[in-house]
PyMOL CGO cylinders between C-alpha atoms (Angstrom):
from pymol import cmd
from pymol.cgo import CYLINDER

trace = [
    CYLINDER, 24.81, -76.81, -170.43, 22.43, -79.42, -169.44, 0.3, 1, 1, 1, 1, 1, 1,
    CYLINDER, 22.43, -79.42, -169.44, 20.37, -79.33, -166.18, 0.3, 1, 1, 1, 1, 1, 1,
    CYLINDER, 20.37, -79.33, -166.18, 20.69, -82.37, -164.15, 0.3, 1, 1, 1, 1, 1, 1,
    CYLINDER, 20.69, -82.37, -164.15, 17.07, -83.22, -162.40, 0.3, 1, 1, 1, 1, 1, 1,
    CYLINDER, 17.07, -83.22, -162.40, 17.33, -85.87, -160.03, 0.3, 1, 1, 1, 1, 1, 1,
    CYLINDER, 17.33, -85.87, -160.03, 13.67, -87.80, -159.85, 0.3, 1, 1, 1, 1, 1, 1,
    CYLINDER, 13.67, -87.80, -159.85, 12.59, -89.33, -156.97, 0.3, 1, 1, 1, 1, 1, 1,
    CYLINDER, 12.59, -89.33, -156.97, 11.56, -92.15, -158.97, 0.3, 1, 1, 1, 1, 1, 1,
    CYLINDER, 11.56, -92.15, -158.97, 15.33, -92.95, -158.77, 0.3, 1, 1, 1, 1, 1, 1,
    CYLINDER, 15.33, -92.95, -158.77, 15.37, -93.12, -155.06, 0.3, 1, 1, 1, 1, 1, 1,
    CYLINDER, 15.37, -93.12, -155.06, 14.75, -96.64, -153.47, 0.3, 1, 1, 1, 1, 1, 1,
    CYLINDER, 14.75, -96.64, -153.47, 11.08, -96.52, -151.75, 0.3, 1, 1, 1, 1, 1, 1,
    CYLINDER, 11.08, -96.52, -151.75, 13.39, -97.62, -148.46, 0.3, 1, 1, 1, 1, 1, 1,
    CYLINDER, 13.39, -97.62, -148.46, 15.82, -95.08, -148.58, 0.3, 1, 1, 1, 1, 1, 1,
    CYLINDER, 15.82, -95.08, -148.58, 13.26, -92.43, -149.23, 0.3, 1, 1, 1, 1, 1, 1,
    CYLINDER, 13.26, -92.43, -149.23, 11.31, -94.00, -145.83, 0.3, 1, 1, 1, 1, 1, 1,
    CYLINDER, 11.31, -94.00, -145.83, 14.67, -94.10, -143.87, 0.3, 1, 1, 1, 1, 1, 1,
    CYLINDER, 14.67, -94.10, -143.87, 15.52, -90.31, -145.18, 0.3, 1, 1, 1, 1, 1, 1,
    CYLINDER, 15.52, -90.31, -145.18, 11.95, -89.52, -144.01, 0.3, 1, 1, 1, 1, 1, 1,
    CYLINDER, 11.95, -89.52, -144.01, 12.58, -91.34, -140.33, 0.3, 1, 1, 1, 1, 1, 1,
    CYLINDER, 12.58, -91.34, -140.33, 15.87, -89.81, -139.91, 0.3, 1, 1, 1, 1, 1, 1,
    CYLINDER, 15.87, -89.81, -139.91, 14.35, -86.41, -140.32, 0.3, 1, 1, 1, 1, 1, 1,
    CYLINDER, 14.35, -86.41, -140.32, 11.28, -87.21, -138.22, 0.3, 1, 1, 1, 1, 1, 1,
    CYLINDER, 11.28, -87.21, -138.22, 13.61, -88.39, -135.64, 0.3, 1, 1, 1, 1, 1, 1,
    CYLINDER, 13.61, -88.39, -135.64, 15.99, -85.18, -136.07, 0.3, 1, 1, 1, 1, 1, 1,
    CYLINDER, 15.99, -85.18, -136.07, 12.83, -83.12, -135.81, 0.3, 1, 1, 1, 1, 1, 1,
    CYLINDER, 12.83, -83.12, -135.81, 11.95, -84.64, -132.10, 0.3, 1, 1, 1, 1, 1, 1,
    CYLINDER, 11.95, -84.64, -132.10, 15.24, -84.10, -131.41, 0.3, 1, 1, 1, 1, 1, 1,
    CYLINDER, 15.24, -84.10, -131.41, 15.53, -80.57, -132.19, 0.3, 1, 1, 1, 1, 1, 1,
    CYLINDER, 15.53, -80.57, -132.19, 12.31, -79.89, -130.50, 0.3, 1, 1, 1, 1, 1, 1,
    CYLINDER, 12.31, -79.89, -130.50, 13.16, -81.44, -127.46, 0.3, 1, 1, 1, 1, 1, 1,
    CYLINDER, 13.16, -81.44, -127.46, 16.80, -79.54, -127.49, 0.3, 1, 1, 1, 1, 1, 1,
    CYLINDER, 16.80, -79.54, -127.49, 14.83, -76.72, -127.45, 0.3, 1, 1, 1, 1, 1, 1,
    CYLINDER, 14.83, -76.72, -127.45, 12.52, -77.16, -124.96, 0.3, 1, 1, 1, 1, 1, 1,
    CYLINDER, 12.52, -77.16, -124.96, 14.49, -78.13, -121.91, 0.3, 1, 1, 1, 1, 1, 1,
    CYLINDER, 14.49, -78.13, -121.91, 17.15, -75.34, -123.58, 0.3, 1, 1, 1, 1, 1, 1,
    CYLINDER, 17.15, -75.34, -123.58, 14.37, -72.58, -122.96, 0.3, 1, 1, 1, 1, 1, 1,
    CYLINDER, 14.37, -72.58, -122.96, 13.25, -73.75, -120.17, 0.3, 1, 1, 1, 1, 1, 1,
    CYLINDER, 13.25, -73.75, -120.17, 16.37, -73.71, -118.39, 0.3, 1, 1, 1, 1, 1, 1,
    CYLINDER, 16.37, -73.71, -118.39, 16.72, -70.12, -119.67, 0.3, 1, 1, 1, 1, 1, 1,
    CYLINDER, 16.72, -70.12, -119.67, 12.99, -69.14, -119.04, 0.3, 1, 1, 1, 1, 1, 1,
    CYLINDER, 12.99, -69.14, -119.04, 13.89, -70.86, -115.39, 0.3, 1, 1, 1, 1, 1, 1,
    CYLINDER, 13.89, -70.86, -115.39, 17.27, -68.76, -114.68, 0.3, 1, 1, 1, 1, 1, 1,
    CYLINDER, 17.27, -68.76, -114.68, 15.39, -65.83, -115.73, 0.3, 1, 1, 1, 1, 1, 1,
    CYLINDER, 15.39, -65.83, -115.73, 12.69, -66.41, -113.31, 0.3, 1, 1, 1, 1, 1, 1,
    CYLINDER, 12.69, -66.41, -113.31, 15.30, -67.60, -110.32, 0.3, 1, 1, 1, 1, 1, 1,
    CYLINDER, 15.30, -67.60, -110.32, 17.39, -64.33, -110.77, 0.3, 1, 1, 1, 1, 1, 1,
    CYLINDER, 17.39, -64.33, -110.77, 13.91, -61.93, -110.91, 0.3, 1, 1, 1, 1, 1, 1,
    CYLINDER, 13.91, -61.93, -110.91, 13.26, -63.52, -107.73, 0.3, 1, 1, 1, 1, 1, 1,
    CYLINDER, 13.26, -63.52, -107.73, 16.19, -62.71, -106.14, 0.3, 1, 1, 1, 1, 1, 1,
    CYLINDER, 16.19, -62.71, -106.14, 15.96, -59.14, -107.73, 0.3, 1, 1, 1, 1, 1, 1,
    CYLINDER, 15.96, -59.14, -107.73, 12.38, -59.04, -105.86, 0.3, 1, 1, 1, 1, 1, 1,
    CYLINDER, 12.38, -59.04, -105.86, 13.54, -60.52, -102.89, 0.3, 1, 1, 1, 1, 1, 1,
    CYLINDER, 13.54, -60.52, -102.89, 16.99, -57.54, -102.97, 0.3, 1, 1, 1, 1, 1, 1,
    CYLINDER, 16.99, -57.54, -102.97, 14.57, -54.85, -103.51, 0.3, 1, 1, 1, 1, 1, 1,
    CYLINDER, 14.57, -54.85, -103.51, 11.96, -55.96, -100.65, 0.3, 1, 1, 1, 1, 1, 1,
    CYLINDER, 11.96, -55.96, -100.65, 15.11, -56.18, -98.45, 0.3, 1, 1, 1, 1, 1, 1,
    CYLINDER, 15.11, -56.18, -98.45, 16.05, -52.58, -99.91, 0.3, 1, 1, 1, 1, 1, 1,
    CYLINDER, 16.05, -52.58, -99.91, 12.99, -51.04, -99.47, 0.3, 1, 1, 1, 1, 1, 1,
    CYLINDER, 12.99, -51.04, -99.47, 12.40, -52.30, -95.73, 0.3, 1, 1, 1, 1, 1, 1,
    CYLINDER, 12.40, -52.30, -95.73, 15.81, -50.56, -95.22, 0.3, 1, 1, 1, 1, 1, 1,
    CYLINDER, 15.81, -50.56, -95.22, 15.24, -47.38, -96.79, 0.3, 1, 1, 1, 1, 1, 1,
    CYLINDER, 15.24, -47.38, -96.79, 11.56, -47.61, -94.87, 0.3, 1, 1, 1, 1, 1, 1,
    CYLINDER, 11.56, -47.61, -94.87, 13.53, -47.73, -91.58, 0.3, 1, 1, 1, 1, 1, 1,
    CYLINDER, 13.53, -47.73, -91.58, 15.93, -45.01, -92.40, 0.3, 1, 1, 1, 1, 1, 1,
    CYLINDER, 15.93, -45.01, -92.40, 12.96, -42.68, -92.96, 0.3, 1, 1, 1, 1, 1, 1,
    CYLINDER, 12.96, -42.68, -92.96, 11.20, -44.13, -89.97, 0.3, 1, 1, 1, 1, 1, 1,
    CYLINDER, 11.20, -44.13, -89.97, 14.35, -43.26, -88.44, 0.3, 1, 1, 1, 1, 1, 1,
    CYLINDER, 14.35, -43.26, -88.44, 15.08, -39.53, -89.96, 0.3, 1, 1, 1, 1, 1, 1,
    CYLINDER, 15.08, -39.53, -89.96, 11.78, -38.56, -89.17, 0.3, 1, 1, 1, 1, 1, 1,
    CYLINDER, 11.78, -38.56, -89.17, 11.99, -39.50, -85.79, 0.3, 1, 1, 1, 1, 1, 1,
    CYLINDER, 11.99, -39.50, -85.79, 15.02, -37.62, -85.47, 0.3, 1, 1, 1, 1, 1, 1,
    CYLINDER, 15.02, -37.62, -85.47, 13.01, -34.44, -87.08, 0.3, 1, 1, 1, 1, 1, 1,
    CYLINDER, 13.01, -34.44, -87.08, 13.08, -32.42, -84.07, 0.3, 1, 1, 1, 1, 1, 1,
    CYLINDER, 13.08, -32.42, -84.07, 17.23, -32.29, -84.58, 0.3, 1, 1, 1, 1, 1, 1,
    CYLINDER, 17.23, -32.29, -84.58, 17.08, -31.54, -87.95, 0.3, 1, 1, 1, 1, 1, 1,
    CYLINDER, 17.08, -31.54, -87.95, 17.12, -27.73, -89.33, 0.3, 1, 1, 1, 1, 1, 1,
    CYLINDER, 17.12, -27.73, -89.33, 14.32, -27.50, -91.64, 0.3, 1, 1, 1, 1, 1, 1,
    CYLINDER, 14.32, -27.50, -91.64, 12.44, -24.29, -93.02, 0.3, 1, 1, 1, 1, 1, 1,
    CYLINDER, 12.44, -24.29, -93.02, 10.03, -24.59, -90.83, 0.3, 1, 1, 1, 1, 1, 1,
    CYLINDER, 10.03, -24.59, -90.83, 12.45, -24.40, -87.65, 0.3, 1, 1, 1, 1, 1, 1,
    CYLINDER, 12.45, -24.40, -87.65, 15.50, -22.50, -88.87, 0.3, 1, 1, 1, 1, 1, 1,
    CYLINDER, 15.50, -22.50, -88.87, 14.81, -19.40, -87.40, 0.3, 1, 1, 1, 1, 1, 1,
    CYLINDER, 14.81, -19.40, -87.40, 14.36, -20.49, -83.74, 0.3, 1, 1, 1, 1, 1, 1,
    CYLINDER, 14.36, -20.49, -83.74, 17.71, -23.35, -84.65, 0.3, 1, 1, 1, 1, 1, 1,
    CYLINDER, 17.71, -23.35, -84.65, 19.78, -19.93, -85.45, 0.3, 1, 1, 1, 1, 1, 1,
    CYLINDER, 19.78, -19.93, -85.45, 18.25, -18.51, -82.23, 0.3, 1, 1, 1, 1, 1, 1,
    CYLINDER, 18.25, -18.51, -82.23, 19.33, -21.14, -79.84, 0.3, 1, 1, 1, 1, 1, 1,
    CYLINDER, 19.33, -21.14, -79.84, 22.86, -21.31, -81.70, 0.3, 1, 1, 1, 1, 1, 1,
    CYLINDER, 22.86, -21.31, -81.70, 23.21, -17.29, -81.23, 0.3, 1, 1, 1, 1, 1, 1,
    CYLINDER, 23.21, -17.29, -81.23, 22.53, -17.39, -77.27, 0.3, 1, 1, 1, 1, 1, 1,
    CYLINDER, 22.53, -17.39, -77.27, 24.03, -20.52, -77.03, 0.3, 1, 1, 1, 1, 1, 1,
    CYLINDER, 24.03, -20.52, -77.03, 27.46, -19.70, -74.65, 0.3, 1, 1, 1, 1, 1, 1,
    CYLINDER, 27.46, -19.70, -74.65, 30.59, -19.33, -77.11, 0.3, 1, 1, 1, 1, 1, 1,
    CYLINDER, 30.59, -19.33, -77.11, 32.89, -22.17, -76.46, 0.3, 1, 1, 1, 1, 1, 1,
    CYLINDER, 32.89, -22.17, -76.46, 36.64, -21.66, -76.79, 0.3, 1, 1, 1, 1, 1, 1,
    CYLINDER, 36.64, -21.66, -76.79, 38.51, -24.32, -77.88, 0.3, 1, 1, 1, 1, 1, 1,
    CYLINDER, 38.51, -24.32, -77.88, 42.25, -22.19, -77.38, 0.3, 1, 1, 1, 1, 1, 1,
    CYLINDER, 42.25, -22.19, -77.38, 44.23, -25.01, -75.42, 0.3, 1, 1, 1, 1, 1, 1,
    CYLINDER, 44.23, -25.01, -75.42, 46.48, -27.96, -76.40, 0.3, 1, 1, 1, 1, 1, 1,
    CYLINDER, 46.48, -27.96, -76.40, 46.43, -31.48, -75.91, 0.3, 1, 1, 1, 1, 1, 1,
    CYLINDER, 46.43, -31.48, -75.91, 49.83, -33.18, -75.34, 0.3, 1, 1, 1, 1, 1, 1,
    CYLINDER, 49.83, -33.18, -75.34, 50.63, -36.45, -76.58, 0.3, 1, 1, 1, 1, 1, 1,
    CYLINDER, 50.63, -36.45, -76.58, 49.73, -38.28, -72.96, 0.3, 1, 1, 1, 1, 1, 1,
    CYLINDER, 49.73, -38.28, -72.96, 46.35, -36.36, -73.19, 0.3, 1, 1, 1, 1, 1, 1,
    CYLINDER, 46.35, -36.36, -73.19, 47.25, -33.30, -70.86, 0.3, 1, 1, 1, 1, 1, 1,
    CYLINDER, 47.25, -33.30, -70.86, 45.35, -30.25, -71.64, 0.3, 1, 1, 1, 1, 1, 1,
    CYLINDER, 45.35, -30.25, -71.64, 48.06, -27.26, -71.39, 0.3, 1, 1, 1, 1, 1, 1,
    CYLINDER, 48.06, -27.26, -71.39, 45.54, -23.95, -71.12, 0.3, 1, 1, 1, 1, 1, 1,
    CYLINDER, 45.54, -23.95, -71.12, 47.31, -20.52, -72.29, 0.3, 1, 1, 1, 1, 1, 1,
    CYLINDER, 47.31, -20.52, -72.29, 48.39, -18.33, -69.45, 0.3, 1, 1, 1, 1, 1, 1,
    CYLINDER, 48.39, -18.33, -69.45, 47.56, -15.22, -70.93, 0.3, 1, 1, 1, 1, 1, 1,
    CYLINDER, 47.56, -15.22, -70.93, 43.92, -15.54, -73.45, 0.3, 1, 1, 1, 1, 1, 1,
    CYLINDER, 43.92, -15.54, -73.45, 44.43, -12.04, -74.63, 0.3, 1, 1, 1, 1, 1, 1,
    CYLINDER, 44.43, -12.04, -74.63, 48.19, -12.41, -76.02, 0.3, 1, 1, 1, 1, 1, 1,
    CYLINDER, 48.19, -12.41, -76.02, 47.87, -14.63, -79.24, 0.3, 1, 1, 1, 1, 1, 1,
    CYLINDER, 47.87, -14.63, -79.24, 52.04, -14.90, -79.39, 0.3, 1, 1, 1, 1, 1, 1,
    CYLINDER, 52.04, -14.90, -79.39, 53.84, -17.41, -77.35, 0.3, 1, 1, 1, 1, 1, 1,
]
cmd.load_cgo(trace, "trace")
């Protein structure tokens, strides 16, 4: 089998300088493709982090309130440090009895008797 070489002394000196253009030309091309291609990526990436920073500033501010808030609140809250005088107050607290109905117009019907549980 015989190789087949091509030399470029069988190319035309033109074709080889319009092969050479066409590439050159290709070359800017690609490069430019590139460039505004990135930079419109790099550029959504940068527009969506911003509007991840700007969610999580908004987040933050709202969870700084809410603590703002719950710790104003503190004195209702049980914590460890108040449970025992919270069960306290609850124990001497007045028992509440909650043994009537309501009828559909609103009407509160109390029982006649309190110490017979059958009607």
């Amino acid at each position: 089998m015989k190789s087949c070489r091509v030399s470029e002394k069988a190319f035309d000196g033109e074709l080889i300088s319009i092969n050479e253009k066409w590439n050159y030309q290709t070359k800017l091309g690609r490069e430019h493709y590139y460039f505004e291609y990135f930079n419109e990526k790099i550029a959504g990436v940068l527009q969506k982090r911003e509007e991840y920073d700007t969610e999580e500033v908004q987040r933050m501010e709202e969870l700084r309130a809410k603590l703002l808030s719950m710790k104003s609140r503190g004195k209702e809250m049980v914590t460890h440090e108040n449970i025992d005088e919270c069960v306290n107050e609850i124990m001497s607290s007045p028992t509440v009895r909650f043994n009537y109905v309501v009828l559909e117009r609103g009407r509160i019907v109390h029982p006649k008797n309190s110490g017979n549980s059958s009607s």
